[in-house]
Backbone as CSV, one residue per row, in Angstrom:
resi,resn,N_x,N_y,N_z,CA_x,CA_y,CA_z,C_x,C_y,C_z
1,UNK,-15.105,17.782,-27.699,-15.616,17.721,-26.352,-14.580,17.022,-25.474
2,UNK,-14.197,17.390,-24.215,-12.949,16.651,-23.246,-13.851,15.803,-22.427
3,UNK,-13.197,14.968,-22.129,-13.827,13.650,-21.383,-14.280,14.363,-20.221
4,UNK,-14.186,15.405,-19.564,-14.969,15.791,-18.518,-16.535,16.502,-18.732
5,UNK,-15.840,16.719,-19.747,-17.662,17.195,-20.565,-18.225,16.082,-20.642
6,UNK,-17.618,15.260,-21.199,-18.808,13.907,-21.431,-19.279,13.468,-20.053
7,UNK,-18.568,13.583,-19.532,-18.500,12.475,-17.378,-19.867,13.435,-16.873
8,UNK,-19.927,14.712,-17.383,-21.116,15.394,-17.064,-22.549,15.662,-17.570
9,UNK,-22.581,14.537,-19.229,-23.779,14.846,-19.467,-24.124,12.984,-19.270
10,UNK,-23.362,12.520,-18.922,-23.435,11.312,-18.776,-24.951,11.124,-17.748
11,UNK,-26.017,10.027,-17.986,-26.866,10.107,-16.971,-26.773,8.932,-16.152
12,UNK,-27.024,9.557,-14.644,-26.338,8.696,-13.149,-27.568,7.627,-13.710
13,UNK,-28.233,7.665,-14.121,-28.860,6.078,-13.861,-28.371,4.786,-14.948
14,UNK,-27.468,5.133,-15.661,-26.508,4.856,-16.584,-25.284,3.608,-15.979
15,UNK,-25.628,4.115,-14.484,-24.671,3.198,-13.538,-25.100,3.148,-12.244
16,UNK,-26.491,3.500,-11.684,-26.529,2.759,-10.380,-27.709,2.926,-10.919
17,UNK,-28.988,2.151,-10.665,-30.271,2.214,-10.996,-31.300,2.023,-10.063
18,UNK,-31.858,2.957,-9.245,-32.790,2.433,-8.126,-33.989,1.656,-8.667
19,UNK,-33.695,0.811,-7.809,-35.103,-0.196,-8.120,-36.564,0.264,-7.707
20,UNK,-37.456,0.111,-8.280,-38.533,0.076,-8.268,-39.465,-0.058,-7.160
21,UNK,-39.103,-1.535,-6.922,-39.396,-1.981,-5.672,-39.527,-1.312,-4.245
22,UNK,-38.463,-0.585,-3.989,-38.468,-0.002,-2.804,-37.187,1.079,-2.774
23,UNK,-37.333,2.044,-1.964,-36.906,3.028,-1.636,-35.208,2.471,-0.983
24,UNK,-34.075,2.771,-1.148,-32.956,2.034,-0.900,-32.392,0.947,-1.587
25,UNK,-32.742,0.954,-2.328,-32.441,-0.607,-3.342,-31.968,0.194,-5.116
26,UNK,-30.307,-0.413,-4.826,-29.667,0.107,-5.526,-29.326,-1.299,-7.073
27,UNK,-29.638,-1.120,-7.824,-29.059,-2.243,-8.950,-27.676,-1.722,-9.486
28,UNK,-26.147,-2.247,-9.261,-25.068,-1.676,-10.019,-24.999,-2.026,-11.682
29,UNK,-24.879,-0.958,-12.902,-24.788,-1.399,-14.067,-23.507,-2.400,-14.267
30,UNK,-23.579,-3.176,-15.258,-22.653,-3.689,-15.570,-21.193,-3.067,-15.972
31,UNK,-20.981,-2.085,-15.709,-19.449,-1.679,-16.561,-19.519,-0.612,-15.086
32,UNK,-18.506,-0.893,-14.055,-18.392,0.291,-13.032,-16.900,0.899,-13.404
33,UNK,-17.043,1.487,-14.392,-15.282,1.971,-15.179,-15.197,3.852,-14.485
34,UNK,-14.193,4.526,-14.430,-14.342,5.757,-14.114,-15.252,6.307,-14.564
35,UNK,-16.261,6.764,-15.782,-16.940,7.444,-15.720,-18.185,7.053,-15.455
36,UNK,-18.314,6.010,-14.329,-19.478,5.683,-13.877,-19.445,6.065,-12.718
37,UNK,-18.076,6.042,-11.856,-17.782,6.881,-10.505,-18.541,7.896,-9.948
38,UNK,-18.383,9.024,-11.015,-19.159,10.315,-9.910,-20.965,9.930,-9.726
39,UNK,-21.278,9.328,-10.916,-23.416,9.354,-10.792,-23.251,8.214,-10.207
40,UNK,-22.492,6.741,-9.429,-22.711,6.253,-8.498,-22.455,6.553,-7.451
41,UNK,-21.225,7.338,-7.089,-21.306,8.241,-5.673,-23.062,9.248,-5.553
42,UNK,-23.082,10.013,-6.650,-24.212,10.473,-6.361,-25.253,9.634,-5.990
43,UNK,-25.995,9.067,-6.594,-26.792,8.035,-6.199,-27.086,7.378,-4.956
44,UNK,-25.700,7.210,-4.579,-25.457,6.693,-2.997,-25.603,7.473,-2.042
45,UNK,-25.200,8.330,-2.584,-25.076,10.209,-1.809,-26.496,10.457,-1.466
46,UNK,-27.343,9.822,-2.228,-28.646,10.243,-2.405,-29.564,9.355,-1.037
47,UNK,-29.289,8.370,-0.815,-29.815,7.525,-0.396,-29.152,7.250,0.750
48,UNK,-28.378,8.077,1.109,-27.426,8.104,2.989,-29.046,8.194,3.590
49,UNK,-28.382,7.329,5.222,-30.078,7.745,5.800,-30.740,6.624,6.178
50,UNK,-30.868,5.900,4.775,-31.625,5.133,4.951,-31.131,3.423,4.696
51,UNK,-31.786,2.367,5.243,-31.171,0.971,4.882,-31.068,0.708,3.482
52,UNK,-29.818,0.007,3.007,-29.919,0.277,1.347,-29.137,-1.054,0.833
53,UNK,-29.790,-1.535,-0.104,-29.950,-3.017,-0.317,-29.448,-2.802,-1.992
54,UNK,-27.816,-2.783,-2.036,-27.248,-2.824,-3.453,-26.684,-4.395,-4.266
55,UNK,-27.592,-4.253,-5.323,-27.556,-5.549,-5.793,-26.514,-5.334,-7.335
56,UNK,-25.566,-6.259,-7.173,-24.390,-6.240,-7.904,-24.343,-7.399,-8.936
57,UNK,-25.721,-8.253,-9.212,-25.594,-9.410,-9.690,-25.205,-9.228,-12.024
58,UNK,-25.348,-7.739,-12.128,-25.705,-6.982,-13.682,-24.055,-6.875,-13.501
59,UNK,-22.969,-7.002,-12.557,-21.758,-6.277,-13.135,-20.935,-7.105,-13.832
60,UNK,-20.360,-6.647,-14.797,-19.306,-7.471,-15.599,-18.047,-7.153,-15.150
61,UNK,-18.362,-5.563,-14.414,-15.881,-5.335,-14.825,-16.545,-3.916,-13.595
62,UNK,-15.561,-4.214,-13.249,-15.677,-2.991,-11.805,-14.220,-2.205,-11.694
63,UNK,-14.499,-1.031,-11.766,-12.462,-0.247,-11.832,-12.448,0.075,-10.415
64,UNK,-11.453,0.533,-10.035,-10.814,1.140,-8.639,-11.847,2.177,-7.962
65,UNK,-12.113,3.223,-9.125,-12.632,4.360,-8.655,-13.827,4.084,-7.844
66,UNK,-14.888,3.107,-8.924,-16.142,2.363,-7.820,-15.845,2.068,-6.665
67,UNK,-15.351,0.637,-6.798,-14.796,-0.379,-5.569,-14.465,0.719,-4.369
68,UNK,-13.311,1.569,-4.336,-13.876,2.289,-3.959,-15.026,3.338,-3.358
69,UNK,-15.508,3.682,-3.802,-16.796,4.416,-3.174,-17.890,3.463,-3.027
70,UNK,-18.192,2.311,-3.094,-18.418,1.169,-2.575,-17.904,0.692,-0.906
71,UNK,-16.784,0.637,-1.437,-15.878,0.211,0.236,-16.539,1.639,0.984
72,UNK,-16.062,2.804,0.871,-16.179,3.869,1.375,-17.750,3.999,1.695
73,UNK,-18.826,3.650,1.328,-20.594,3.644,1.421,-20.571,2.912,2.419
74,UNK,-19.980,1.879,2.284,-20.042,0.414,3.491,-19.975,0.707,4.464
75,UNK,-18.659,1.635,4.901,-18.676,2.257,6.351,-18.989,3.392,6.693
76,UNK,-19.343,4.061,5.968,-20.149,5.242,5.940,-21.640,4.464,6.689
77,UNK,-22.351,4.026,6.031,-23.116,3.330,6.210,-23.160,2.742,8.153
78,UNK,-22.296,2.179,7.967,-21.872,1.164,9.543,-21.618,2.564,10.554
79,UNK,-21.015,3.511,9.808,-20.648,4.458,10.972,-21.950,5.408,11.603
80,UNK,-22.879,5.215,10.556,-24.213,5.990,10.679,-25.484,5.104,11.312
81,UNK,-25.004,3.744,11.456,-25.784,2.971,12.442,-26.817,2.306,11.332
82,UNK,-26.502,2.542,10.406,-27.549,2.009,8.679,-26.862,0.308,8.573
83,UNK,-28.016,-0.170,7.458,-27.589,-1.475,7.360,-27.278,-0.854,5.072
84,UNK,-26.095,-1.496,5.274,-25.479,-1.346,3.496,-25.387,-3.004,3.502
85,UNK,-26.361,-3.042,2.478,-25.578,-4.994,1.935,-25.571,-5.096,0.494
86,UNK,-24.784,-5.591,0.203,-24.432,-5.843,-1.038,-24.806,-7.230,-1.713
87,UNK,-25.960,-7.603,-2.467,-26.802,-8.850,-2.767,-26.386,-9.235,-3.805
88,UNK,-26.299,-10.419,-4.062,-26.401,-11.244,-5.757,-24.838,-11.041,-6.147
89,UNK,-23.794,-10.743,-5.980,-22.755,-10.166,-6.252,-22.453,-11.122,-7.419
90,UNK,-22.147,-10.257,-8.965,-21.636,-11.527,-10.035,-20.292,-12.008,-9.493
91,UNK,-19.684,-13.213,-10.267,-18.588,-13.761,-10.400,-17.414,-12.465,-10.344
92,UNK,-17.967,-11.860,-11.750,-16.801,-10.562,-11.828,-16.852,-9.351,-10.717
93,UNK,-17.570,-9.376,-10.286,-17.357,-7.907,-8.648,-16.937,-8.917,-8.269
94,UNK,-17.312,-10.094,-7.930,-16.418,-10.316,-6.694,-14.770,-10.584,-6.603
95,UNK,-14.733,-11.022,-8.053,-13.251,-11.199,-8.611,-12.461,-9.772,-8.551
96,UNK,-13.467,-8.776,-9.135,-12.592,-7.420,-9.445,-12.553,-7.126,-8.269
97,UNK,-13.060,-6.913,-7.134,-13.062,-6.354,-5.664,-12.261,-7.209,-5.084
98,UNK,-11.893,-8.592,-5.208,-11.007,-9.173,-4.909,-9.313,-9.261,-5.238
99,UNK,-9.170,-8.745,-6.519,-8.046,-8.081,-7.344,-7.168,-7.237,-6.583
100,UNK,-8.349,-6.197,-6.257,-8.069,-5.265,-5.847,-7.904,-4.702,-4.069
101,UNK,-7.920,-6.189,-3.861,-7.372,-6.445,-2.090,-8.703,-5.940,-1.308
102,UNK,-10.111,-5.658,-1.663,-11.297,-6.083,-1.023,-12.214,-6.693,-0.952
103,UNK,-12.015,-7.588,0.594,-13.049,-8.430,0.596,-14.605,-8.116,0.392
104,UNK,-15.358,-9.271,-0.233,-16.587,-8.864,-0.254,-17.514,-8.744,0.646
105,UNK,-16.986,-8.966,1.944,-17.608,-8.386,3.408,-17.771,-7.267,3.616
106,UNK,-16.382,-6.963,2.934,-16.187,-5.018,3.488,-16.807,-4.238,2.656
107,UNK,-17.588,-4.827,1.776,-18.674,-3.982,0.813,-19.855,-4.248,1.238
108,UNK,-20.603,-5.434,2.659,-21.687,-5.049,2.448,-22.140,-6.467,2.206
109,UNK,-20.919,-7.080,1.537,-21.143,-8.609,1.093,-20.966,-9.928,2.094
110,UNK,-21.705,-10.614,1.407,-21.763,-12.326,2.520,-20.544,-12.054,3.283
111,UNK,-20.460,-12.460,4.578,-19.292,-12.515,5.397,-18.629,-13.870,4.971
112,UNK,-17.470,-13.818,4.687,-16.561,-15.448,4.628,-17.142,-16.111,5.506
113,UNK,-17.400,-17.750,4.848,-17.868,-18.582,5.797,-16.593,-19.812,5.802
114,UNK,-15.597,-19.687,7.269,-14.747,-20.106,7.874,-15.452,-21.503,8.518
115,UNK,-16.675,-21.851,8.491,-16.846,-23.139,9.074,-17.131,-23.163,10.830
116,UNK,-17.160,-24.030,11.145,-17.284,-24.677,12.194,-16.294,-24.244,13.003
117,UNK,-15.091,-23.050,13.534,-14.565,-22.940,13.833,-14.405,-22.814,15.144
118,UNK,-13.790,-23.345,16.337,-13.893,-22.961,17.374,-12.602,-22.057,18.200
119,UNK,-13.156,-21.279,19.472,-12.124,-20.593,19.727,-11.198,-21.108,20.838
């Protein structure tokens, strides 16, 4: 079987898991490696539209391909007038998204808090 066969019987809830709770509320699995890429784009794909509340607190190791379509949801999201936030973020997303030269704002995540700053 070639790894693209597998990437296709693979099941999307395997890596993004809608919660229960409510309609827009995304849980990320712990391992966001390439072949978790396409059934979390789908997933997300699924849920354009509406306000969507992705909670990242389950991830251990996040690859490019996610982080990616992550960053890319965020403003998708912002450009469609939707609210995307990104909740609970573990140690490791924020490290791996940080690795990889994005801040965790631009996903959705806590804005840097710069303090008391004046202009």
């Amino acid at each position: 079987m070639m790894p693209q066969e597998l990437a296709t019987e693979i099941d999307a809830d395997a890596f993004a898991m809608p919660s229960a709770a409510a309609h827009g509320e995304v849980t990320l699995a712990p391992v966001l490696d390439l072949l978790a890429a396409k059934p979390l784009h789908a997933e997300l794909l699924r849920l354009r539209g509406d306000t969507i509340i992705v909670d990242g607190s389950q991830v251990e190791r996040i690859g490019a391909q996610c982080a990616a379509i992550l960053l890319s949801a965020a403003r998708s999201w912002e450009s469609d007038g939707q609210e995307f936030s990104l909740v609970n973020p573990s140690d490791a997303l924020s490290r791996g998204l940080e690795l990889l030269g994005i801040g965790l704002h631009e996903v959705g995540g806590i804005a840097p808090d710069f303090g008391d700053i004046e202009a």
